[in-house]
Structures are given as structure tokens and as C-alpha cells.
Legacy VTK file of the C-alpha trace (Angstrom):
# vtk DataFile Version 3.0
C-alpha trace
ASCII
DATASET POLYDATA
POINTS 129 float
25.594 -26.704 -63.781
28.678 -26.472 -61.913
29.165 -25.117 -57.974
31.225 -21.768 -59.556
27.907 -21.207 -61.433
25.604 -21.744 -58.918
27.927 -19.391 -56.672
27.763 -17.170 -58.830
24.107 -16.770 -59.711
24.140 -16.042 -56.060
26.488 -13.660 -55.498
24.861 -11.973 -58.358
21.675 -11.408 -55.940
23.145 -10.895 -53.094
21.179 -8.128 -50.632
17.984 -8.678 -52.322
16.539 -11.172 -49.430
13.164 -10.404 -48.183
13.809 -8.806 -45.186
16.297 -6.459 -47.488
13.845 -5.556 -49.801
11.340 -5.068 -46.844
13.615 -2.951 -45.263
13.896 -1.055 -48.187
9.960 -0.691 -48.953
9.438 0.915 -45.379
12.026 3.372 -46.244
10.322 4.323 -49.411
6.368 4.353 -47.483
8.123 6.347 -44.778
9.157 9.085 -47.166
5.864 9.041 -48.928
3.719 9.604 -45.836
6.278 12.438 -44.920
5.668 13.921 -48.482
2.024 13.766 -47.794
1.960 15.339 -43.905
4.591 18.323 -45.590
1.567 18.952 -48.715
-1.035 18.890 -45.644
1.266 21.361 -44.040
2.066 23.668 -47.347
-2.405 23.120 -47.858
-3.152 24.228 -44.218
-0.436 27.170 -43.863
-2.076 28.377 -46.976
-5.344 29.247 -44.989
-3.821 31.253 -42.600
-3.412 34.128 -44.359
0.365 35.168 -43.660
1.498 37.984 -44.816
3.384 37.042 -48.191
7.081 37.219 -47.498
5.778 34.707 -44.201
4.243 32.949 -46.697
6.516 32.687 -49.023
9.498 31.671 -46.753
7.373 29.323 -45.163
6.407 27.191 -48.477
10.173 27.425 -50.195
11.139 25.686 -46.544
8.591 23.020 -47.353
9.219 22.774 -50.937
13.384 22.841 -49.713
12.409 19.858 -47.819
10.459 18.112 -49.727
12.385 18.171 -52.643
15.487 17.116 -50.354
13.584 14.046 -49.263
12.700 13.268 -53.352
16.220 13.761 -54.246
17.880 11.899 -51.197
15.579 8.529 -51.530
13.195 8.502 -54.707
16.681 9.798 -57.067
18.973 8.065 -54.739
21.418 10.593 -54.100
21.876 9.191 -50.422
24.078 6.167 -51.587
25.887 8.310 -54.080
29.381 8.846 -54.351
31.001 12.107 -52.959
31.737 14.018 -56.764
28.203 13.504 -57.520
26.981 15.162 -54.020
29.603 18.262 -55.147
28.326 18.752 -58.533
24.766 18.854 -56.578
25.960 21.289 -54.226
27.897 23.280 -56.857
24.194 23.763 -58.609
22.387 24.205 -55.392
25.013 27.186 -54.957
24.444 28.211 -58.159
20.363 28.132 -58.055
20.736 30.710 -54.653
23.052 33.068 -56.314
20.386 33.391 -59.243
17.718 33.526 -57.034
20.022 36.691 -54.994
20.587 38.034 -58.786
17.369 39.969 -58.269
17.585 40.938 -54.773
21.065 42.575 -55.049
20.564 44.376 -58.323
17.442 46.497 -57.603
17.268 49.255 -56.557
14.876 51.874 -55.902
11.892 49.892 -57.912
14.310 50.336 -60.834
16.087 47.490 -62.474
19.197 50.167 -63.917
19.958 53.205 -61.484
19.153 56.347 -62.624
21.105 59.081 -62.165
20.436 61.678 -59.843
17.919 64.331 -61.261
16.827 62.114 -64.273
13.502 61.243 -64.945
12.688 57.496 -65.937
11.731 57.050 -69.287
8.100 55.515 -68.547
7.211 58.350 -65.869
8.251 61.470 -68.960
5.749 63.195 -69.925
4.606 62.012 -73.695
4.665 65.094 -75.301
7.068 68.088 -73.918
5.792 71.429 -73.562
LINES 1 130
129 0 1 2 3 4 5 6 7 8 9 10 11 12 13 14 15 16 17 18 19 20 21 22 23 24 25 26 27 28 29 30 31 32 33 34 35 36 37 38 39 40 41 42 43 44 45 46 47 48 49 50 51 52 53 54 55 56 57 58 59 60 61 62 63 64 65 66 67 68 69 70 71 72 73 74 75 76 77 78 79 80 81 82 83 84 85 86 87 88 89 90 91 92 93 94 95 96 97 98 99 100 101 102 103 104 105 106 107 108 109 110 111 112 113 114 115 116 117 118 119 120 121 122 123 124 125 126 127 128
């Protein structure tokens, strides 16, 4: 086997020394015990009885996060190049303007405005008189 190979074969593994991959397995333990102190934290709020919108906002934070710290480390979006992190952020600002879809098009407990004066179809009597 020639020096050039040898080189080679080491270039080839280059960063993957023990204190590397060390390095690396903290990282990943790290974000694992943070995963399980946020489900502690999603388990106790969930005793405390908020009222729901509290409640609500409070576990989409934690889920926000959590799913952040899956995406950035477990999916390795941290070391990802930039038109990758804009297709993710294009989608992220797509999921918020379907979760708004709701909130912006009701009105009045009704999905479609009625006009003024009309009577919804479910709330008319069955038979007229």
C-alpha cells in the first residue's frame, strides 16, 4: 500500500477522533435530557388547571421548542446549508398562516356570514307555519 493510499484512508476519516465523537455524544445526551425536563414541564403544567387558551399557549410553546431542538440536532438542520433553512422557514410561514386560516375567517360562531336579518339554516324552524 502506497503513502497516497494510506493518506487517503485518512483523510477519508478525518473529524471522527474520540474526543470528536465524544464531543458530539454530549451534544446529543444534552438535548435528550432537555427533551425530557420540557415533557416533565408539558406533564406538570397539565395539573394546574389553566384555563385552556393558558393552556394551550403554554404547551404549543413547549411543543415549538421541543420540536426546534428535534429538528436543529436529531434532523440536523443546524449544519445545514442556508436554501434548506429558507425552504424550512417558507413552511414554518406557511403552517402559521393555516393555523390563522381559522382565526381570521370566523365570525360570529359562523364559518360563512350571514346576512343581516337571515336566519341560519340549522337554527329554522323544521316545519313553517
Amino acid at each position: 500500500m502506497s503513502d497516497h493510499a494510506a493518506t487517503s484512508d485518512h483523510d477519508d476519516h478525518a473529524g471522527h477522533d474520540p474526543a470528536d465523537i465524544d464531543k458530539h455524544v454530549r451534544v446529543y445526551i444534552m438535548v435528550f435530557v432537555a427533551l425530557m425536563v420540557l415533557t416533565i414541564v408539558t406533564v406538570a403544567v397539565s395539573r394546574f388547571h389553566l384555563s385552556v387558551p393558558v393552556a394551550v399557549s403554554v404547551a404549543l410553546l413547549v411543543a415549538t421548542i421541543k420540536g426546534a431542538l428535534v429538528a436543529s440536532y436529531f434532523m440536523h438542520l443546524m449544519s445545514e446549508k442556508k436554501l434548506i433553512l429558507a425552504v424550512m422557514a417558507l413552511t414554518v410561514a406557511f403552517f402559521i398562516v393555516l393555523l390563522a386560516l381559522p382565526v381570521l375567517t370566523h365570525s360570529n360562531g359562523y364559518w360563512i356570514p350571514q346576512p343581516a336579518g337571515e336566519t341560519p339554516a340549522h337554527e329554522a324552524p323544521a316545519h313553517p307555519q
